[in-house]
MDAnalysis code that builds the backbone (N, CA, C; Angstrom):
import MDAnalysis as mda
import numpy as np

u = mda.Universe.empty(600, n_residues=200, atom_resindex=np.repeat(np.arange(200), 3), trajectory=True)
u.add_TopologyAttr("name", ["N", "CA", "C"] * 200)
u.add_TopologyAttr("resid", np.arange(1, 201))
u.add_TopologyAttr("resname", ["UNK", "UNK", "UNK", "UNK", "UNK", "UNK", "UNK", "UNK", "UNK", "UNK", "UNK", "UNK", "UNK", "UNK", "UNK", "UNK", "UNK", "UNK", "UNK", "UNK", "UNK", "UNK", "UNK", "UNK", "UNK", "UNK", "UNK", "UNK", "UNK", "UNK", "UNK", "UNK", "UNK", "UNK", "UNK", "UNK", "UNK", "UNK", "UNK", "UNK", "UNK", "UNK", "UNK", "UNK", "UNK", "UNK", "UNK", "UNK", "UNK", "UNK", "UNK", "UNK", "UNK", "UNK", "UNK", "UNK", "UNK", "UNK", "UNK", "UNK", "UNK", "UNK", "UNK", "UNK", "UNK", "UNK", "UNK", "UNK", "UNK", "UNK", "UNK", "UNK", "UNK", "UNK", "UNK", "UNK", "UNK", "UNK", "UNK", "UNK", "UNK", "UNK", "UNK", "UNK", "UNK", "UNK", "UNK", "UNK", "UNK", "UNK", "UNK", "UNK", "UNK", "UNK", "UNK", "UNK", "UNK", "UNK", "UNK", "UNK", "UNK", "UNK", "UNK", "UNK", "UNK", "UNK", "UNK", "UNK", "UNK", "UNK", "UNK", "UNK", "UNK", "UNK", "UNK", "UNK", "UNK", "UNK", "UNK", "UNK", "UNK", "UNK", "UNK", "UNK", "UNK", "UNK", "UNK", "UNK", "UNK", "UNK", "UNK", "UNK", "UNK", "UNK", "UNK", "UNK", "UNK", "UNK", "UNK", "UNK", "UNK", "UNK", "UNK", "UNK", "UNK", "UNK", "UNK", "UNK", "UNK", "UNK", "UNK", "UNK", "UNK", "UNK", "UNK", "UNK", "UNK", "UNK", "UNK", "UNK", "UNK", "UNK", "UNK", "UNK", "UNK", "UNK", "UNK", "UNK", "UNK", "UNK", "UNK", "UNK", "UNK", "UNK", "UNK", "UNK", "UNK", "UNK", "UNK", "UNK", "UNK", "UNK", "UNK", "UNK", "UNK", "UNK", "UNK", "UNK", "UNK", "UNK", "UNK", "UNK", "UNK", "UNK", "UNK", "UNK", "UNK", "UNK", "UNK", "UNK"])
u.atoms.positions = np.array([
    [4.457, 6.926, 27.506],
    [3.553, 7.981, 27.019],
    [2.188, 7.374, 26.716],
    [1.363, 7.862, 27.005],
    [-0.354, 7.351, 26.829],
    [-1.206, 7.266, 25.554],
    [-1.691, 7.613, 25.291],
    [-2.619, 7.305, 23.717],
    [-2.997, 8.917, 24.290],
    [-3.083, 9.397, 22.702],
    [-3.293, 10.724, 22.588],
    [-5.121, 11.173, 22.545],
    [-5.421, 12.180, 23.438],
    [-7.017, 12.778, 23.458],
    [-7.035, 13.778, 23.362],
    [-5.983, 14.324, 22.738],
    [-6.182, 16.035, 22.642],
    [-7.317, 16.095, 21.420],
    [-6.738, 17.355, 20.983],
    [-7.656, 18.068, 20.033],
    [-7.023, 17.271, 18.887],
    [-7.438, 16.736, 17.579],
    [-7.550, 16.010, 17.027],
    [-6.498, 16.967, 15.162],
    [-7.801, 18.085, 15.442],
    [-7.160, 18.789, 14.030],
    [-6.101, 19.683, 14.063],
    [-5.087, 19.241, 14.953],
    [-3.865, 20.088, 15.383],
    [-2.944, 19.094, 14.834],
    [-3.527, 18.019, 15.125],
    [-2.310, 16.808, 14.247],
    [-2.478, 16.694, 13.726],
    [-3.793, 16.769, 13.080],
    [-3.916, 16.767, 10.889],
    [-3.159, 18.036, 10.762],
    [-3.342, 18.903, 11.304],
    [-2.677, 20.168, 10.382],
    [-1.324, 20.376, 10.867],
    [-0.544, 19.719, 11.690],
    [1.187, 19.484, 11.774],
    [1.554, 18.328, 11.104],
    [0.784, 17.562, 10.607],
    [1.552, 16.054, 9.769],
    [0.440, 15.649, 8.725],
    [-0.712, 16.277, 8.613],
    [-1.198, 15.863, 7.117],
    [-2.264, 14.996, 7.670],
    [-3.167, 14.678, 6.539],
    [-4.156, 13.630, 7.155],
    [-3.926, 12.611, 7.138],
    [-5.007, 12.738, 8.164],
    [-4.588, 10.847, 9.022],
    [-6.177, 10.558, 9.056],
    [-6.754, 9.196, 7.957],
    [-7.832, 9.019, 8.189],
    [-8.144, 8.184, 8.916],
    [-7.056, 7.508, 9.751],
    [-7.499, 6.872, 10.842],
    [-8.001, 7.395, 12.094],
    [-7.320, 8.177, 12.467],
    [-7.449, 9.528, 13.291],
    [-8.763, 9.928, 13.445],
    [-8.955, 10.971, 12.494],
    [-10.112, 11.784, 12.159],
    [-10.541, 11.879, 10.624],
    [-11.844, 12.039, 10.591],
    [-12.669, 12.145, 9.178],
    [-12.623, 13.883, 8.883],
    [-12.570, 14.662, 10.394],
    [-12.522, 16.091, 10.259],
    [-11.570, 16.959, 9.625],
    [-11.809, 17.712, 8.561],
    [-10.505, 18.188, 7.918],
    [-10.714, 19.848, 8.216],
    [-9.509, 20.140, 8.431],
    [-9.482, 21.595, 9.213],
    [-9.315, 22.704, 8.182],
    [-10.141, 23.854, 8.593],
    [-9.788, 24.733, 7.817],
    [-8.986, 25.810, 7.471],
    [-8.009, 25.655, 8.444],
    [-6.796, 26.235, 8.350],
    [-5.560, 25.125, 7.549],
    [-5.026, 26.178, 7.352],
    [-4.223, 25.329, 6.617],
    [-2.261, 25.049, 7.296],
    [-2.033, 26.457, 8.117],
    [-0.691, 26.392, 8.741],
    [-0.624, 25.253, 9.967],
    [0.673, 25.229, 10.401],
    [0.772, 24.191, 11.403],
    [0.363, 25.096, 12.759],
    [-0.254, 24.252, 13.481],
    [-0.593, 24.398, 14.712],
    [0.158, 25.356, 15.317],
    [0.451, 26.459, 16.681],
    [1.158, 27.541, 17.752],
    [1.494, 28.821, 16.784],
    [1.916, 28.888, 17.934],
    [2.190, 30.788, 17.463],
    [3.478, 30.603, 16.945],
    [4.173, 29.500, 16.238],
    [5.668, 29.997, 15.118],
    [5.008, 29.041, 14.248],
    [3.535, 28.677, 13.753],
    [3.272, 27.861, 12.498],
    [3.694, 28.352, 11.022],
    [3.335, 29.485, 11.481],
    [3.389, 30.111, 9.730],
    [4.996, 30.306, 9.793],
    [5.807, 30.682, 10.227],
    [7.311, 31.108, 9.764],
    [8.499, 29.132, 10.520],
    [7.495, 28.395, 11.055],
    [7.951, 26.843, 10.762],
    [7.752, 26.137, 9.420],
    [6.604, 26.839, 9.069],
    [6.671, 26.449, 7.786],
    [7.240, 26.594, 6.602],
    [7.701, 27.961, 6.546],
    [8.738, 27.812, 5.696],
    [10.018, 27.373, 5.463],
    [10.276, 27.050, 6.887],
    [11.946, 26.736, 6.957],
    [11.548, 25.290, 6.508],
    [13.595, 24.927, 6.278],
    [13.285, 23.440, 5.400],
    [13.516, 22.743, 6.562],
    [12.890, 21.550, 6.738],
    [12.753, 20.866, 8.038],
    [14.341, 19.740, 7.778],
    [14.761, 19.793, 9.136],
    [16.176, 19.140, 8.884],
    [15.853, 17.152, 9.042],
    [16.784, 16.488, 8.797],
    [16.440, 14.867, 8.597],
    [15.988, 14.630, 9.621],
    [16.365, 15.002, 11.502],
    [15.427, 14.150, 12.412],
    [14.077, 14.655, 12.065],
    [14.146, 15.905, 12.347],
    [12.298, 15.914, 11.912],
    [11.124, 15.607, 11.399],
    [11.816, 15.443, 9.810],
    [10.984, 14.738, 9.036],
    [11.039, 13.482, 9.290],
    [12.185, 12.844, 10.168],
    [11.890, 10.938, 10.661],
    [11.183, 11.335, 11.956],
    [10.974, 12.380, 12.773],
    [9.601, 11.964, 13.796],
    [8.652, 12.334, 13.372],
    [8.543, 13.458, 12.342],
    [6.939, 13.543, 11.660],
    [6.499, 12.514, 10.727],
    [7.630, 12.054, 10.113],
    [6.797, 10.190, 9.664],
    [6.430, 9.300, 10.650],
    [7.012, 9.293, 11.698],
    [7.149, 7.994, 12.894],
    [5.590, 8.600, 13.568],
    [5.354, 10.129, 14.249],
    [4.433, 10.448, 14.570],
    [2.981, 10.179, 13.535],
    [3.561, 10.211, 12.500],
    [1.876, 9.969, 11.286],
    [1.681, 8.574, 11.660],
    [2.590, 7.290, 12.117],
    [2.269, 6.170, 12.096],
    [1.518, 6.057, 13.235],
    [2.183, 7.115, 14.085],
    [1.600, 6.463, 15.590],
    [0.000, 7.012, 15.917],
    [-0.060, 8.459, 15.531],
    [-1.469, 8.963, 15.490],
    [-1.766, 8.230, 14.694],
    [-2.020, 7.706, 13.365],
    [-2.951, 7.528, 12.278],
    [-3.556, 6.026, 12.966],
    [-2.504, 5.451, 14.039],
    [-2.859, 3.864, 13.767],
    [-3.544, 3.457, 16.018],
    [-3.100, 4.913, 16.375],
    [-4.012, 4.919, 17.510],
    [-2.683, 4.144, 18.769],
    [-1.289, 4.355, 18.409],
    [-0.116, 3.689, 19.110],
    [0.286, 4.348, 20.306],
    [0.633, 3.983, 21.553],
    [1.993, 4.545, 22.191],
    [3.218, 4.251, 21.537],
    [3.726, 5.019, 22.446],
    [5.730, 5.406, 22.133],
    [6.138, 3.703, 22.011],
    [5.459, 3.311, 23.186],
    [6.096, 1.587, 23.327],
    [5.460, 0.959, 22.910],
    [4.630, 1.045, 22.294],
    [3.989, -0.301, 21.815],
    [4.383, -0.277, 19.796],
    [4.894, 1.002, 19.495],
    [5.350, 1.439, 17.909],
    [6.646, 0.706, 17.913],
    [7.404, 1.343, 19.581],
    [8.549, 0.423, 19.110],
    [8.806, -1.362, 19.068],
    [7.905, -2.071, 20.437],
    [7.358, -3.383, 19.986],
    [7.777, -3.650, 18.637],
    [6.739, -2.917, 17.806],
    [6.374, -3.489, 16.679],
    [7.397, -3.151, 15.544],
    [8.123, -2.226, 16.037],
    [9.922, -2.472, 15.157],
    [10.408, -3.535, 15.310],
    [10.775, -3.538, 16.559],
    [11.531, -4.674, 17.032],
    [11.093, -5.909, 16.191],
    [9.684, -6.016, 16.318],
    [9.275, -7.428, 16.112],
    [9.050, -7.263, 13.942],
    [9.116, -6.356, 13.584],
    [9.454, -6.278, 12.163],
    [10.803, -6.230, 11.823],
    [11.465, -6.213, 12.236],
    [13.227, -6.363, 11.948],
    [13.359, -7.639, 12.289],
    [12.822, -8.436, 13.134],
    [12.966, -9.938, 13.221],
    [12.863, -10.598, 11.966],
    [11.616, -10.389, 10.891],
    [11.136, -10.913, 10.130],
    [12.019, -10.482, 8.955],
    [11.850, -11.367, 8.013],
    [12.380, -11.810, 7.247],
    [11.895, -10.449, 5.672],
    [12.343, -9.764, 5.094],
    [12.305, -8.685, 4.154],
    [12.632, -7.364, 4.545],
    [12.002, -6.345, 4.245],
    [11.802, -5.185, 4.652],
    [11.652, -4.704, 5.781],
    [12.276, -3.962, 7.002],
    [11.510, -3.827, 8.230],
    [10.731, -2.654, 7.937],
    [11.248, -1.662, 7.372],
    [9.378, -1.126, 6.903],
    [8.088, -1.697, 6.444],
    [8.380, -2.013, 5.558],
    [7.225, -3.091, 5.128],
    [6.588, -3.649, 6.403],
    [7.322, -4.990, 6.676],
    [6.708, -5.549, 7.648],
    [6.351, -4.293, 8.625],
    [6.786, -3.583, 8.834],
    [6.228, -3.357, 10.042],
    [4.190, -2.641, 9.433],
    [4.506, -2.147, 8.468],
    [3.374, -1.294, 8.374],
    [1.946, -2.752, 7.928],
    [3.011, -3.699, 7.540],
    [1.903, -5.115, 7.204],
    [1.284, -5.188, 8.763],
    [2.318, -5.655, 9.347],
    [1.906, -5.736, 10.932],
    [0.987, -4.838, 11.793],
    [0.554, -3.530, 10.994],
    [-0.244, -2.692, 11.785],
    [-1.705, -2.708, 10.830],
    [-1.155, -2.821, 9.627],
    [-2.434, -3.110, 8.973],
    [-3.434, -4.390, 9.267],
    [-2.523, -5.222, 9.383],
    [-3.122, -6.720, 10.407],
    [-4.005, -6.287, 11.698],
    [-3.814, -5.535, 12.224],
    [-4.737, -5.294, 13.605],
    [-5.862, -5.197, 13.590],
    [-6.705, -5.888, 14.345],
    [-7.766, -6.240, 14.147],
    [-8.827, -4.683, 14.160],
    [-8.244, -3.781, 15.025],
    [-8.962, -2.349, 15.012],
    [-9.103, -1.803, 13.678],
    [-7.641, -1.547, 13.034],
    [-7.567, -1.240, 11.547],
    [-8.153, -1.855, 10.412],
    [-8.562, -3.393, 10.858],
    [-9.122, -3.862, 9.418],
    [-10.746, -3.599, 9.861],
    [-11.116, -3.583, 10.887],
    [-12.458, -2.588, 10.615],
    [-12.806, -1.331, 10.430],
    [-11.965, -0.644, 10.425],
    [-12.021, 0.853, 10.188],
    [-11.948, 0.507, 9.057],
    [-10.955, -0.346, 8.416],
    [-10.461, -0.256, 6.577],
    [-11.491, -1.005, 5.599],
    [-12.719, -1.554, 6.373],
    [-13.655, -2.595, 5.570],
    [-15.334, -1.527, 5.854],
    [-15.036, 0.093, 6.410],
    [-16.189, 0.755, 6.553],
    [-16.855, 0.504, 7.580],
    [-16.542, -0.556, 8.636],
    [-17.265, -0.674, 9.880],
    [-17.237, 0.242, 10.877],
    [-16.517, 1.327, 10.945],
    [-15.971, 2.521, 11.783],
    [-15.378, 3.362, 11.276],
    [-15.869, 4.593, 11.714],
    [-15.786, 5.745, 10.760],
    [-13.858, 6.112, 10.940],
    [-13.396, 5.649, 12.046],
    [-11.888, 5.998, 12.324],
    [-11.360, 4.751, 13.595],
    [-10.134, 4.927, 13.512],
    [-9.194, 3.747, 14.448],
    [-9.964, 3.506, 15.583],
    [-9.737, 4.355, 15.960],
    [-10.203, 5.056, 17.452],
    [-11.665, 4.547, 17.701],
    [-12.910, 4.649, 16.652],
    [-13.869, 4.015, 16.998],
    [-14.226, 2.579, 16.983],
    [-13.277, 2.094, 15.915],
    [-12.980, 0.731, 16.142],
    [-12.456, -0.265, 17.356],
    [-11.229, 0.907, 17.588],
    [-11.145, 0.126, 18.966],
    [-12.273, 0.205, 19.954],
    [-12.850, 0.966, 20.158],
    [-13.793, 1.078, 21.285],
    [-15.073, 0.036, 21.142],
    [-15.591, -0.071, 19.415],
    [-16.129, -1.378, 19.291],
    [-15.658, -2.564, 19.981],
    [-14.621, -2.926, 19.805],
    [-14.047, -3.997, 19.870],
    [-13.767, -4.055, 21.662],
    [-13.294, -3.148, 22.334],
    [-13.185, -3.325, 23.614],
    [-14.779, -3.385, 24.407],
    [-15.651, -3.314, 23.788],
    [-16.996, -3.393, 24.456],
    [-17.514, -4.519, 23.973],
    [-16.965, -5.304, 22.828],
    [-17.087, -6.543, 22.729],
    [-18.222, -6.564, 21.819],
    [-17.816, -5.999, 20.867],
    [-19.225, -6.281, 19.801],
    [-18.507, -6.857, 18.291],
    [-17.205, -7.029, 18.365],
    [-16.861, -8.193, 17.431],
    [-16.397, -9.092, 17.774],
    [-16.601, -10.643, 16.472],
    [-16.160, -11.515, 16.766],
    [-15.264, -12.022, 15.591],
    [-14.311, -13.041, 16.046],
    [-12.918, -13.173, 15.209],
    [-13.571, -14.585, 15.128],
    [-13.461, -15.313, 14.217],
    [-13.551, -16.934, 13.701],
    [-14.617, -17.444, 15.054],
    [-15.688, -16.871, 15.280],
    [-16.637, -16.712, 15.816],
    [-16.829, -16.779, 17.118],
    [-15.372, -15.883, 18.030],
    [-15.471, -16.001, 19.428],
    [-14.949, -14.500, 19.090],
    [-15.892, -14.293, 20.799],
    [-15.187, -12.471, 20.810],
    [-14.392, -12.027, 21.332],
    [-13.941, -11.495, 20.749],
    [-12.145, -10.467, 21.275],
    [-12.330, -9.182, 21.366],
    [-11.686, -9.211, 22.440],
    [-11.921, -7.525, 23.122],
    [-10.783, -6.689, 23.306],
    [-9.249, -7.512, 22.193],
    [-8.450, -7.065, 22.449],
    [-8.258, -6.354, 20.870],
    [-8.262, -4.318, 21.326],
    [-7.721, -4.180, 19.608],
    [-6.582, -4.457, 18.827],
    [-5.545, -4.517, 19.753],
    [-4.352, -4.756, 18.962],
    [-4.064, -6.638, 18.455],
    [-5.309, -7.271, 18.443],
    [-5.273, -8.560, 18.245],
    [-4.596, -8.485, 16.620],
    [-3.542, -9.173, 16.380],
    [-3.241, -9.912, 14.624],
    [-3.754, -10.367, 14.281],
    [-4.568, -10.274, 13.096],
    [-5.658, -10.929, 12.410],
    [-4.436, -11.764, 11.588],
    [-5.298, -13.448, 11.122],
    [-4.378, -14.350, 10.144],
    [-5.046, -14.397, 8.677],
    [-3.920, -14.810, 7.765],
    [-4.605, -15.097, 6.378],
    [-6.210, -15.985, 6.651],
    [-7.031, -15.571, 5.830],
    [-8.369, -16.599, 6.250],
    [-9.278, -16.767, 7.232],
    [-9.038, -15.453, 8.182],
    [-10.076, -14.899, 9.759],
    [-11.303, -14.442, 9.132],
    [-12.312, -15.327, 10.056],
    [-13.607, -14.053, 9.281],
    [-13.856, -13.372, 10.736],
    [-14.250, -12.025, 10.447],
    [-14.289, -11.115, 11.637],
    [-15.915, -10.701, 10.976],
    [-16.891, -10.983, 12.195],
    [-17.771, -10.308, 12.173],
    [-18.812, -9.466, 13.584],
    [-19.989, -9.235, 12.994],
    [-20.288, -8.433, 14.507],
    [-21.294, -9.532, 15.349],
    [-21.407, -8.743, 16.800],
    [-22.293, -9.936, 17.309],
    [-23.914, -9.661, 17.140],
    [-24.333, -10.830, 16.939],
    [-25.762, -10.181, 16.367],
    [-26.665, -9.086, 17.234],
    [-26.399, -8.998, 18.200],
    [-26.782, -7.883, 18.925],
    [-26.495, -6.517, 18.684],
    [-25.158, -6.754, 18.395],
    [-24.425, -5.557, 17.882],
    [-25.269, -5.294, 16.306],
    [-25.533, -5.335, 15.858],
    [-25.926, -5.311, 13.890],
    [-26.151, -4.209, 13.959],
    [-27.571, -3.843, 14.256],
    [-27.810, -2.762, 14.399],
    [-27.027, -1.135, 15.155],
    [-26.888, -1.504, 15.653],
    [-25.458, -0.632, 16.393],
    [-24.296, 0.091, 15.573],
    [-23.595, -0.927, 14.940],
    [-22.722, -0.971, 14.151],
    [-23.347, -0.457, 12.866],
    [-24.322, -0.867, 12.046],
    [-24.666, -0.510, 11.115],
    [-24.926, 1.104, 10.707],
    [-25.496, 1.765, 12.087],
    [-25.950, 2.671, 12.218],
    [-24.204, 3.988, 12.189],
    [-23.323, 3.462, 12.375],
    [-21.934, 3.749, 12.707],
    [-20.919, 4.177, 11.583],
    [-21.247, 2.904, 10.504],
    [-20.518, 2.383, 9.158],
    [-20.251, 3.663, 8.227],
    [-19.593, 3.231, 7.682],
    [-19.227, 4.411, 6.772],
    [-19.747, 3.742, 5.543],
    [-20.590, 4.489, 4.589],
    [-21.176, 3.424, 3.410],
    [-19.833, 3.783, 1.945],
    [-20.263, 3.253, 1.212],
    [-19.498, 3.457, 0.151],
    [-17.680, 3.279, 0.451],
    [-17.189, 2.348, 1.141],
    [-15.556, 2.676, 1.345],
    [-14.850, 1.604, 0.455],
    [-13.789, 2.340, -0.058],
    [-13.263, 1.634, -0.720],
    [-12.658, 0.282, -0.373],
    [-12.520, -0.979, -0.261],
    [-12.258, -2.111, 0.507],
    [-10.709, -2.580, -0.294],
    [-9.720, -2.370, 0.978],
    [-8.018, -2.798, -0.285],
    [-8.514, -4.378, -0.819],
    [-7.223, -4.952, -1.379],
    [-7.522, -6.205, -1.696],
    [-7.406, -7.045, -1.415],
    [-7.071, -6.988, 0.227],
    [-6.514, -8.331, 0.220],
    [-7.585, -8.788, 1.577],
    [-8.731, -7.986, 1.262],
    [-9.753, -8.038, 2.406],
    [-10.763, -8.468, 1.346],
    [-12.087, -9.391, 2.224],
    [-13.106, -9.625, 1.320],
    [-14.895, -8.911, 2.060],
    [-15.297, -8.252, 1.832],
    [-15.979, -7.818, 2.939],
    [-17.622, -8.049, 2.349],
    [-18.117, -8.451, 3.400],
    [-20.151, -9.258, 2.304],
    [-20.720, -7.662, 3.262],
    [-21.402, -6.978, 2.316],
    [-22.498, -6.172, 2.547],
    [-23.506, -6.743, 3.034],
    [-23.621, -7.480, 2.651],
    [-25.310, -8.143, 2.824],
    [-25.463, -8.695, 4.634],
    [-24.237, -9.383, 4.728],
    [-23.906, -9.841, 6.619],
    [-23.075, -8.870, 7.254],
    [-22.560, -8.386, 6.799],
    [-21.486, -7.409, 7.436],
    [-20.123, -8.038, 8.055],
    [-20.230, -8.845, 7.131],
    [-18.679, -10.159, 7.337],
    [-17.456, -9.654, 6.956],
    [-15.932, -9.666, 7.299],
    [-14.721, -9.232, 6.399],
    [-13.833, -10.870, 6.627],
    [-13.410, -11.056, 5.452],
    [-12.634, -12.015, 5.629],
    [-11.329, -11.355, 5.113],
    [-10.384, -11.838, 5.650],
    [-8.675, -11.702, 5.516],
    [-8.396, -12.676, 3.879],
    [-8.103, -12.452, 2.791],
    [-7.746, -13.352, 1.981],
    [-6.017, -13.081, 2.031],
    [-5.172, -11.850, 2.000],
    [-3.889, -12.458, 2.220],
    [-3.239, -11.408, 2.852],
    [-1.653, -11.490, 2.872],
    [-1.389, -10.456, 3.755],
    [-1.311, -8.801, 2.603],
    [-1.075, -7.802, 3.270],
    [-1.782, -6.619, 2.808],
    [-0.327, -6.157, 2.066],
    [-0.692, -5.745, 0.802],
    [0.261, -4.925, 0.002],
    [0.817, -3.790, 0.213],
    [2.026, -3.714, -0.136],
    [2.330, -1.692, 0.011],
    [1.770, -0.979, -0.660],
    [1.406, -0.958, -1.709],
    [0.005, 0.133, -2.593],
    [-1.134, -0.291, -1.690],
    [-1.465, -0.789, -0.789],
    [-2.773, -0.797, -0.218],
    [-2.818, -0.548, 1.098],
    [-1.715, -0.009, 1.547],
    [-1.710, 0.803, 3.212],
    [-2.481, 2.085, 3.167],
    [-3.113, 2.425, 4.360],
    [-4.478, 3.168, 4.270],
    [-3.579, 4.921, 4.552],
    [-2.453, 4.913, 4.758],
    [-2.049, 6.163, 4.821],
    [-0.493, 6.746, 4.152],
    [-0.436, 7.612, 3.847],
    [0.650, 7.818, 2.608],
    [1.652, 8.088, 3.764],
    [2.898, 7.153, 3.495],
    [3.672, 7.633, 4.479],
    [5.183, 6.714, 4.298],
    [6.392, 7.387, 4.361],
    [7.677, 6.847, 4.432],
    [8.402, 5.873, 5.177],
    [7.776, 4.651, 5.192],
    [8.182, 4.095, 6.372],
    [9.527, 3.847, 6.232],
    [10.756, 4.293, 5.743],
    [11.963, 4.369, 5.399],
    [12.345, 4.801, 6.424],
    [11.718, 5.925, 6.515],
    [12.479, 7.048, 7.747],
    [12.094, 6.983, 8.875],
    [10.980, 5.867, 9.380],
    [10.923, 5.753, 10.298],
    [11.590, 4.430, 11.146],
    [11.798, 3.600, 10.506],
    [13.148, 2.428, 10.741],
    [14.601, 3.469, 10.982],
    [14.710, 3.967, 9.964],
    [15.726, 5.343, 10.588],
    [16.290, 6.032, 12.134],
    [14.560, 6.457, 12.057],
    [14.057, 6.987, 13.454],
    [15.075, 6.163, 14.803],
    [14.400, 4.939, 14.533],
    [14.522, 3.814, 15.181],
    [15.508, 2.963, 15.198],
    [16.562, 3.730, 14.582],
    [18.061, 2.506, 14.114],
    [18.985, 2.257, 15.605],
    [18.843, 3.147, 16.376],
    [19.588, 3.551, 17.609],
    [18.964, 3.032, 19.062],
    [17.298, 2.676, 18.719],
    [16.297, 2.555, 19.533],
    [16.234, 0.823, 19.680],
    [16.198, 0.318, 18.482],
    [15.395, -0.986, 17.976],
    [16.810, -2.063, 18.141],
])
C-alpha cells in the first residue's frame, strides 16, 4: 500500500488529530461518508479500535502498511516494551524530530525537506527520511537552505526533552532517547502490538 495523498481532514475527523499529518482542523465534527453520524454511535468492537490506533500511527508518522510492520518486528526484537520501543523508534526518525523541534510545520513537510537535501546529520547530508537519529546527532540545515527553512518553521513549539534545539543557528541536538510522556501524539500503542500479534 503507498503513502497516503488524499484529502487530509477525513482522517483527522475518523481518528482524531494527528499533528503530524495536518495543522488543519476540520469543522465538522462526525466521521467522514454517508453512515458517519449513526457509526458513531455504535460502540466500536476490539479489532477496530486496534486498526484505528495502528491507522493514527501510520497517518500521524507518514508510514506504509510495510514499513509500520518493519518497525514491529524490529521493536519486539528489543529488549522492554514492544510498544514503547516501537513508538521510541518512530520518534527517532529523522523526519519527525524536525517536525518535533518547529522546523516543519507537519511530517510530511519534513520529509520533503529532507529528500531535497536541505538537512544535514553530524554535518553530512541525508536525504533519507526514515534515517534513525543516535543519542548525541546534531541535525542541522544547509546554509543555503536557512533562509528557506526559516521562512517554513513553526515559531513558538514546544521542544520534548530529550531534544536540545539553538534558536539562534537553527541546530537540534538528540540528548537521549525519547520518553513516553513525550510522544508527539496521544495514542495506545497497546493495541496496536495487538493488531500485530498474528502479523509480527
Amino acid at each position: 500500500m503507498s503513502r497516503y495523498l488524499g484529502p487530509r481532514l477525513k482522517i483527522v475527523r475518523r481518528l482524531g488529530v494527528l499533528p503530524g499529518l495536518t495543522q488543519k482542523v476540520s469543522k465538522k465534527e462526525d466521521p467522514p461518508g454517508q453512515h458517519g453520524k449513526t457509526n458513531a454511535k455504535k460502540k466500536p468492537k476490539q479489532y477496530s479500535e486496534r486498526l484505528k490506533e495502528k491507522q493514527k500511527l501510520r497517518y500521524n508518522y507518514g508510514l506504509t502498511e510495510r514499513q509500520l510492520l518493519r518497525y514491529v518486528r524490529k521493536a519486539r526484537k528489543q529488549k522492554g516494551s514492544a510498544g514503547e520501543n516501537l513508538l521510541q523508534l518512530l520518534e527517532m526518525r529523522l523526519d519527525n524530530i524536525i517536525f518535533r523541534v518547529g522546523l516543519a510545520p507537519t511530517i510530511v513537510a519534513a520529509r520533503q525537506f529532507i529528500n531535497h537535501g536541505h538537512i544535514l546529520v553530524n554535518k553530512k547530508p541525508v536525504s533519507i527520511a526514515s534515517y534513525i537519529c543516535n543519542k548525541e546527532d546534531l541535525i542541522q540545515i544547509k546554509n543555503q537552505s536557512v533562509r528557506f527553512i526559516e521562512d517554513q518553521r513553526v515559531q513558538d513549539t514546544s521542544v520534548p526533552k530529550h531534544l536540545d534545539f539553538n534558536e539562534s543557528n537553527l541546530t537540534a541536538t538528540i540528548k537521549k532517547t525519547v520518553d513516553r510522556q513525550d510522544i508527539g501524539v496521544i495514542i495506545n500503542e497497546r493495541l496496536i502490538v495487538e493488531y500485530y500479534s498474528r502479523k509480527a
